[in-house]
C-alpha positions as CSV (number, residue, x, y, z in Angstrom):
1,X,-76.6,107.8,32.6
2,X,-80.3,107.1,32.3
3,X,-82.4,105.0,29.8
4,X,-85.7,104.0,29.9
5,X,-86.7,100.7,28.3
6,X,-90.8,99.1,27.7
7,X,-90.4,95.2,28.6
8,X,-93.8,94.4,27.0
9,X,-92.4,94.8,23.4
10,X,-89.0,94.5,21.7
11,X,-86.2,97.2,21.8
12,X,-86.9,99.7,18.8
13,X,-83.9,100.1,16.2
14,X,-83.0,103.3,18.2
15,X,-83.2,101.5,21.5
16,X,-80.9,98.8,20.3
17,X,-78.1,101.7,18.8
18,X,-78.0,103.1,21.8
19,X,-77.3,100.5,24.5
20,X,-73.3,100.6,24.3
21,X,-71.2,97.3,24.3
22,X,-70.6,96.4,27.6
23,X,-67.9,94.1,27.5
24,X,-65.2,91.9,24.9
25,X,-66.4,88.1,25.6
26,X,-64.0,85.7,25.8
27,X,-63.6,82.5,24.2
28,X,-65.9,80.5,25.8
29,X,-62.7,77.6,25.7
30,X,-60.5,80.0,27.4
31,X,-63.0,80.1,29.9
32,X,-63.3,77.1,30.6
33,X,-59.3,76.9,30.4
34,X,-59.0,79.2,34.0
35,X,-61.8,77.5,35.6
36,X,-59.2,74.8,35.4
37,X,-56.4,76.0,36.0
38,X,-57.5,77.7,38.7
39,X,-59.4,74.7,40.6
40,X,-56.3,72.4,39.7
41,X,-53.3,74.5,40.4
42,X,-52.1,73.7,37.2
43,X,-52.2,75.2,33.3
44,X,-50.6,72.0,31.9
45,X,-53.1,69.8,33.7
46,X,-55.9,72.1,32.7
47,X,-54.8,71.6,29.2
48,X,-55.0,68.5,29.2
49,X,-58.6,68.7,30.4
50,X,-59.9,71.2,27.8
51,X,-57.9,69.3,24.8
52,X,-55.4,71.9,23.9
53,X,-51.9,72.0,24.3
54,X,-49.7,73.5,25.9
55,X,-48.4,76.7,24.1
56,X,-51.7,76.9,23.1
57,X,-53.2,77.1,26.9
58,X,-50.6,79.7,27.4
59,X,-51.6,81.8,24.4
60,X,-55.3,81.5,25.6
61,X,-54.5,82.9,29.4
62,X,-52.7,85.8,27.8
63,X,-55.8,86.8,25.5
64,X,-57.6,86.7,28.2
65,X,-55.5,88.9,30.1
66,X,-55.3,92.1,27.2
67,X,-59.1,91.2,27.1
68,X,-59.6,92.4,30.9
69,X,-56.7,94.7,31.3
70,X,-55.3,92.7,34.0
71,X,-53.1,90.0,35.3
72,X,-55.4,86.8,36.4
73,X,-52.1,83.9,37.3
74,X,-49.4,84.1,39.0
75,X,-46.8,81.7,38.0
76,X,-44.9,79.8,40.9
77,X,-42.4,76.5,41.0
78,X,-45.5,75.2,43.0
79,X,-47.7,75.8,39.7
80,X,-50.0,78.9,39.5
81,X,-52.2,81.1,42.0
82,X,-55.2,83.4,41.2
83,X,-54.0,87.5,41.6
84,X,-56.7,89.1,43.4
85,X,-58.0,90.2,39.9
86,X,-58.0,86.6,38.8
87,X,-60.6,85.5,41.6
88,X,-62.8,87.9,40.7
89,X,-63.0,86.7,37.7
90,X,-62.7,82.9,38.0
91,X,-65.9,83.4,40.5
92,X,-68.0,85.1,37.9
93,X,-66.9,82.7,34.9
94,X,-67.9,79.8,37.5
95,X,-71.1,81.2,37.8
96,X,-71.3,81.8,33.9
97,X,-70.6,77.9,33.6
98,X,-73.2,76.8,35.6
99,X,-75.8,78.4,33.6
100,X,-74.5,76.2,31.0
101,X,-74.8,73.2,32.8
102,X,-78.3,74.2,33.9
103,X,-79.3,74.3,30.9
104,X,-77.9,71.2,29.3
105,X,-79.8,70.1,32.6
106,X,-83.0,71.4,31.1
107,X,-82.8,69.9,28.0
108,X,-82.5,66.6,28.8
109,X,-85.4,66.9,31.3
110,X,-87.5,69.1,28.7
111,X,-86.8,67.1,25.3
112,X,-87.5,63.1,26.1
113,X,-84.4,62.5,24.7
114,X,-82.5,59.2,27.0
115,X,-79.2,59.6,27.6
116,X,-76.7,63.1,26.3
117,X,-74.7,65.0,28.1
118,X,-75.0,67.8,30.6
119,X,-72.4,69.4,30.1
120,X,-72.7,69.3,25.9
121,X,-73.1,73.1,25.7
122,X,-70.4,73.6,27.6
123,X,-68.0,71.8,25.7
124,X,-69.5,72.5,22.0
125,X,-71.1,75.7,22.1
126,X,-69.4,79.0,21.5
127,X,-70.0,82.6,22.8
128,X,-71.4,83.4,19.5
129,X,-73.7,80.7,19.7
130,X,-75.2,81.8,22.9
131,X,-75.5,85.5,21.9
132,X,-77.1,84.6,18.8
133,X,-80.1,82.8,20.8
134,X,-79.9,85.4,23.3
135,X,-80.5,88.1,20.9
136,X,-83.6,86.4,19.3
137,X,-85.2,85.9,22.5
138,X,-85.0,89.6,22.9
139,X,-86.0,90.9,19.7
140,X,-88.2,88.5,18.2
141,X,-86.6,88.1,15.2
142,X,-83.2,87.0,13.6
143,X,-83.5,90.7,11.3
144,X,-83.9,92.4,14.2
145,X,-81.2,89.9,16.3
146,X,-78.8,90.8,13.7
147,X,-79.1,94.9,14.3
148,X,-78.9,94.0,18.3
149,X,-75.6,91.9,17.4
150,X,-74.7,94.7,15.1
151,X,-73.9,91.5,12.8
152,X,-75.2,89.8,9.4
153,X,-78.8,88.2,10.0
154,X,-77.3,85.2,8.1
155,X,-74.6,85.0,10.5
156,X,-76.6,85.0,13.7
157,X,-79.0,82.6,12.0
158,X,-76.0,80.2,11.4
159,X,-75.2,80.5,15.1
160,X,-78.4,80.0,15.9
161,X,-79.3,76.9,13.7
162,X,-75.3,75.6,14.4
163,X,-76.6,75.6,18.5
164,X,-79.7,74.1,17.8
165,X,-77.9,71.2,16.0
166,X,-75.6,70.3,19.1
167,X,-78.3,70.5,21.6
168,X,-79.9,68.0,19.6
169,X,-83.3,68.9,19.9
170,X,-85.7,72.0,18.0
171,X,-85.0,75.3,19.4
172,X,-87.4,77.1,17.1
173,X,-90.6,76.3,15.7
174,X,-93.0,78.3,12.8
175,X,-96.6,78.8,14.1
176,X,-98.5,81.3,11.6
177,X,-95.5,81.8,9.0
178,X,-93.2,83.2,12.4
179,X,-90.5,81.9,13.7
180,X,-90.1,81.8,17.5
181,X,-88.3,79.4,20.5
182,X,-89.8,76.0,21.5
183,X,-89.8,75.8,25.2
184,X,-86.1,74.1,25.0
185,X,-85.7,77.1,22.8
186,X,-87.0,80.0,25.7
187,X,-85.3,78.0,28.6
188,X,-81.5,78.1,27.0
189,X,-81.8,81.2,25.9
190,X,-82.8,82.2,29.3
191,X,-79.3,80.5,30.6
192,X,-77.5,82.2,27.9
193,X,-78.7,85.5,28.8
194,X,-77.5,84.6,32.0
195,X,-74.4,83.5,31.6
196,X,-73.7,86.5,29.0
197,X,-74.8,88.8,32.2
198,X,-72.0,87.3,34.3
199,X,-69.3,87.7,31.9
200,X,-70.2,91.5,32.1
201,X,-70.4,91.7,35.7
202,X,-66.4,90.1,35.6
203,X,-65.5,93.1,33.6
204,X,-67.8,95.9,35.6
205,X,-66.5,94.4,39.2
206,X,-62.7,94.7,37.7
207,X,-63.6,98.1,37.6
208,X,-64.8,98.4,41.0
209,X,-61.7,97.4,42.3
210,X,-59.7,100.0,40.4
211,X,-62.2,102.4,42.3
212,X,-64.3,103.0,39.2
213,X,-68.3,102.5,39.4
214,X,-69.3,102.6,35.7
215,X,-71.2,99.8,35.3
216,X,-74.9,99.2,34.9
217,X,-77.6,98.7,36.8
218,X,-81.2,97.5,35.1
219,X,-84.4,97.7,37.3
220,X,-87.5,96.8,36.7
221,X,-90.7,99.4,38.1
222,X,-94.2,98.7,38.9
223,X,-96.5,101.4,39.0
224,X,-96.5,102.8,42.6
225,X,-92.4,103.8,42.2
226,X,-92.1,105.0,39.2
227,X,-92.8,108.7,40.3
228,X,-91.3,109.1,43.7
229,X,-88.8,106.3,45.0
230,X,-87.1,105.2,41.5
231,X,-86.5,108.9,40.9
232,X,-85.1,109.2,44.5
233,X,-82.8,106.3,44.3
234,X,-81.3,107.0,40.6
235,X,-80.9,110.5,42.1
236,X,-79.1,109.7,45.2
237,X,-76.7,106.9,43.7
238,X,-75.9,108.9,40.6
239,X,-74.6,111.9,42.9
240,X,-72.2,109.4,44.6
241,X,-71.2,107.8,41.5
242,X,-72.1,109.6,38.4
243,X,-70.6,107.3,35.6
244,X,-73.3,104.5,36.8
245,X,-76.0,103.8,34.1
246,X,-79.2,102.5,34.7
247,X,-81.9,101.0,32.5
248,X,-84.8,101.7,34.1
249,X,-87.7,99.4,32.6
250,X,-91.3,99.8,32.2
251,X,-94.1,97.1,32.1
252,X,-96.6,95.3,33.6
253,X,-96.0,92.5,36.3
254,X,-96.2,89.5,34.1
255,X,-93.7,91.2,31.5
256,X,-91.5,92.4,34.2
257,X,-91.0,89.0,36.0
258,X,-90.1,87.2,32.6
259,X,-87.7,90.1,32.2
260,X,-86.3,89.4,35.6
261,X,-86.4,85.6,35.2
262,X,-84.6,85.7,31.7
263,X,-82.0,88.1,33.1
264,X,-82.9,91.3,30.9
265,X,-83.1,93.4,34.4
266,X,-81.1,92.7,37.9
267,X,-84.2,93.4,40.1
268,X,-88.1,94.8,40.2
269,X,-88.9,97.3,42.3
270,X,-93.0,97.4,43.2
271,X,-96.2,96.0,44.9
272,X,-94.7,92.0,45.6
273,X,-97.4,89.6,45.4
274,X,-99.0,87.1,47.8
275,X,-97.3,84.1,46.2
276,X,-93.7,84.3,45.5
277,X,-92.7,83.0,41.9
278,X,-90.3,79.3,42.0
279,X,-86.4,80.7,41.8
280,X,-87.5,84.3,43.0
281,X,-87.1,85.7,46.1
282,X,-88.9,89.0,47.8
283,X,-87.3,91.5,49.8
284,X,-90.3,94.0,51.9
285,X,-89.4,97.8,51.7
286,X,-92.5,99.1,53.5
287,X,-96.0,98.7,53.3
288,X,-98.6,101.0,51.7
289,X,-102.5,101.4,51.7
290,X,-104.5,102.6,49.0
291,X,-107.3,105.1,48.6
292,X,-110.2,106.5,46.5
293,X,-108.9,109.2,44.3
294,X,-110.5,111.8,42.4
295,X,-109.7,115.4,40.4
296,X,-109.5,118.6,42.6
297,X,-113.2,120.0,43.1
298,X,-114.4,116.3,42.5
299,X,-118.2,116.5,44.4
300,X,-117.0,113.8,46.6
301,X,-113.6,115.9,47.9
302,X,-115.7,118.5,49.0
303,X,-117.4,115.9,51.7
304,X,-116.3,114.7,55.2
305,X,-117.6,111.5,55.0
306,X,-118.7,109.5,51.6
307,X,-120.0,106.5,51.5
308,X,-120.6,103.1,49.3
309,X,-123.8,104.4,47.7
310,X,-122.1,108.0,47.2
311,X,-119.4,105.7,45.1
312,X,-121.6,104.5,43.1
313,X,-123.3,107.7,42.2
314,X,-119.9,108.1,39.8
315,X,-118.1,106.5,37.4
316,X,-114.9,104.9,37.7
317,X,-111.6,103.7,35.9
318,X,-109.9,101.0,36.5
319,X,-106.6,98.4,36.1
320,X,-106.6,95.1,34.7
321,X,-108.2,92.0,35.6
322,X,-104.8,89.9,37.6
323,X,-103.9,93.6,39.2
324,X,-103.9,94.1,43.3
325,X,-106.5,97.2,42.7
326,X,-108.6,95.6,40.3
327,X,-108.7,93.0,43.0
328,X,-109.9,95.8,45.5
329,X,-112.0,97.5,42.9
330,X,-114.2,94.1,42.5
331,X,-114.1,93.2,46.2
332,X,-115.7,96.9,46.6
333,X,-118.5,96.3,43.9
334,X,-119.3,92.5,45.1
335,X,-122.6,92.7,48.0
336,X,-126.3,94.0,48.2
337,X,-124.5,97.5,48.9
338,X,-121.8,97.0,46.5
339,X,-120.9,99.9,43.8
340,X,-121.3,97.5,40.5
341,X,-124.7,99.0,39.5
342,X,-122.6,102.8,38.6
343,X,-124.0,105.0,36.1
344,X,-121.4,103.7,33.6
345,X,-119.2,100.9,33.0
346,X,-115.7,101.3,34.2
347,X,-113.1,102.2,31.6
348,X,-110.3,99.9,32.3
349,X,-107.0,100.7,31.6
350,X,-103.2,99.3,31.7
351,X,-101.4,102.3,32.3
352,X,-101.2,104.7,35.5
353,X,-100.4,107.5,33.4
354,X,-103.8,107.0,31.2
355,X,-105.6,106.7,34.7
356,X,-104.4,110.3,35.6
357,X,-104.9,111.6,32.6
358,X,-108.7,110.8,32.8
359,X,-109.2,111.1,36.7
360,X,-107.9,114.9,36.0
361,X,-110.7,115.2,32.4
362,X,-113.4,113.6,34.1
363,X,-115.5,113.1,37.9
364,X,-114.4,109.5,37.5
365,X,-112.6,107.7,40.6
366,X,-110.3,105.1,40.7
367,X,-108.3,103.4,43.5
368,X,-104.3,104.4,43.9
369,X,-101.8,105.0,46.6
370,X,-101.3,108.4,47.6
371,X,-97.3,107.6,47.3
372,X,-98.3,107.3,43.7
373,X,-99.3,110.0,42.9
374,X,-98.1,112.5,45.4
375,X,-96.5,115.2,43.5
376,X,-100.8,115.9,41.7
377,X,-101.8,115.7,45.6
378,X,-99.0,118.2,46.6
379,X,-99.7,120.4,43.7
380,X,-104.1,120.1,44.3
381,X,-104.5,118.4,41.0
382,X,-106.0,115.1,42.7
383,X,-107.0,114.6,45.8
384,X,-108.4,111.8,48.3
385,X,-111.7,111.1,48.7
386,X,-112.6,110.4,52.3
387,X,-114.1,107.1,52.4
388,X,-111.4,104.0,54.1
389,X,-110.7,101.3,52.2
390,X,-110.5,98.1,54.4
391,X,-107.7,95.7,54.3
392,X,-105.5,97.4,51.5
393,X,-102.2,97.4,52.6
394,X,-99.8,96.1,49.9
395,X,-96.3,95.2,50.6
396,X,-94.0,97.2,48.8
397,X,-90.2,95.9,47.9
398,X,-87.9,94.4,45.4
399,X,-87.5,91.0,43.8
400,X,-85.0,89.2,43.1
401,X,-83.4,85.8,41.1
402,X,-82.6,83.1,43.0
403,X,-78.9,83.1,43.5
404,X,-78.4,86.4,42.2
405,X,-74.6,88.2,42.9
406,X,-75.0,91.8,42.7
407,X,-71.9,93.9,42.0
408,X,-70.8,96.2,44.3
409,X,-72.6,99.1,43.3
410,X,-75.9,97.0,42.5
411,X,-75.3,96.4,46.1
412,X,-75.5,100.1,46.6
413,X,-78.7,100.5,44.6
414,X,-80.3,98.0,47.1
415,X,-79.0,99.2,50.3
416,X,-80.1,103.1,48.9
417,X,-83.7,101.7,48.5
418,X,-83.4,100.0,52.0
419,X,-82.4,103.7,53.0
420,X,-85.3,105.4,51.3
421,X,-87.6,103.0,52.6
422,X,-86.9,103.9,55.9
423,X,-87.5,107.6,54.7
């Protein structure tokens, strides 16, 4: 299963109705509860840590077992033992906690406020809580939260406000008659997001283990993939296991790094840049050079060698300011025989898409890779223009979060890539 998704704006409403729910979240109590029980040896003891008693402990591992389909404790005269099943998931609700504790961590660092707790969100929040801030950070909005959650918009803004009242400091602010997240605000949600992610990985590496790769994989593209190795990898994984489903995003780099950051995708896939983002961490695929390219019986195709001045006999289009081949682009027009004095200004423009659609109307040039846009070279729509560009290799690869655990089979989507790469 395939979906595309924009990062640079919020889902649509038919976006939203189509991405499935991925998972039953548990009590965020009962969580906590297994983490226990499971570090202790004990469910008595770890119900006396979590303030609830006993029968009530009990009742809270069962739900939790009809919740993931499987048996998590074993019960011995020695106390209780994770199943294999249970590990998995302990592991996963371990990682879900710390993203509460990093954020209570946060907020104490962020508000100025002495003293509190780091560990008040995990103790007083709830799962609705965190999904209610979650959604808003997504959408924008607590209208549109409400048709992500599927739920009341006065009910996820009660969540909302109810969290903002146990961290203890302003989670949203007004600026212009709209509501949006302080930066306490954007920093839990990113945690919440997070931990909400982990919780679905429990469920999706549960089904791994029975042999069943259904779960979902969410990667981010930068222009030079999009047409050739994205399509290759989705292809090639979805032959092997065709019940996968990937989101496939669309965006510029800024939007797709605070994407990647917030944990809306699981990886980007694209040029990687010279300095590497705190808490990210860049994997090299291969490296890639870029060219001058023009539309088929462009004046400049037709001749063995071009030079600087013949460049600037044409017009051009262009990225945006911040891009690697803007960054060419202005490095070519800098100098006494630079190509800034062109008969027209540059048209510059965010999408690769728009650029081919005007290289192919117009004799304007523009600088791509030929990986890019291979299948209009194969088929003689483009072509390129024989002058080198100096210096232009970019690396090419995937980045990652920090401390990221893929699942098995978003293992599989990174060792396919490691596979194309090689070619």
């Amino acid at each position: 299963m395939l979906n595309f998704v924009d990062q640079r704006q919020a889902p649509t409403n038919e976006e939203m109705e189509e991405r499935p729910a991925r998972c039953s979240y548990p009590n965020l109590r009962h969580i906590r509860l297994l983490d226990s029980a499971a570090a202790c040896g004990s469910l008595s003891r770890a119900a006396n840590e979590i303030h609830i008693s006993q029968p009530a402990a009990t009742q809270a591992i069962t739900r939790l077992e009809e919740q993931f389909g499987v048996q998590l404790l074993l019960r011995g005269s020695n106390g209780i033992s994770l199943t294999e099943r249970g590990a998995l998931v302990v592991a996963r609700f371990r990682r879900a906690l710390q993203c509460l504790r990093k954020a209570g961590q946060d907020i104490q660092r962020q508000s100025r406020v002495d003293g509190g707790a780091s560990d008040i969100l995990e103790t007083h929040s709830t799962i609705a809580h965190l999904r209610a801030i979650a959604a808003f950070a997504d959408t924008g909005s607590f209208a549109a939260a409400g048709k992500f959650l599927d739920q009341a918009e006065s009910s996820v803004h009660r969540a909302a406000r109810q969290l903002e009242r146990i961290a203890g400091v302003p989670l949203f602010e007004e600026r212009s008659r709209h509501l949006r997240l302080t930066s306490v605000g954007r920093l839990l949600a990113v945690q919440a997001n997070l931990f909400l992610a982990e919780i679905v990985s429990a469920h999706e590496e549960l089904l791994e283990y029975e042999g069943s790769f259904s779960g979902r994989v969410r990667i981010g593209t930068l222009p030079l993939v999009r047409n050739s190795i994205v399509p290759q990898l989705v292809a090639r994984v979805s032959r092997q296991h065709p019940q996968a489903v990937f989101e496939i995003s669309d965006g510029d780099y800024d939007s797709q790094i605070a994407a990647l950051v917030a944990g809306r995708i699981d990886m980007l896939v694209g040029a990687l840049r010279s300095t590497q983002d705190v808490g990210l961490i860049q994997q090299e695929l291969f490296c890639d050079a870029l060219s001058v390219i023009a539309r088929r019986k462009h004046p400049l195709l037709m001749r063995e060698m071009v030079t600087r001045q013949d460049l600037a006999n044409y017009p051009w289009v262009v990225s945006r300011q911040g891009t690697p081949t803007r960054a060419i682009f202005d490095r070519l027009a800098l100098g006494a025989h630079g190509i800034s004095n062109t008969v027209s200004p540059p048209i510059i423009a965010g999408s690769s898409d728009i650029v081919r659609g005007i290289l192919l109307e117009t004799d304007r040039l523009t600088i791509l890779s030929p990986r890019q846009i291979a299948h209009e070279i194969d088929s003689g729509l483009l072509g390129v223009v024989a002058y080198d560009l100096e210096n232009t290799e970019r690396r090419i690869g995937m980045t990652f979060r920090m401390g990221w655990q893929p699942t098995a089979l978003q293992r599989i989507v990174v060792e396919t890539l490691q596979e194309i790469a090689r070619g």
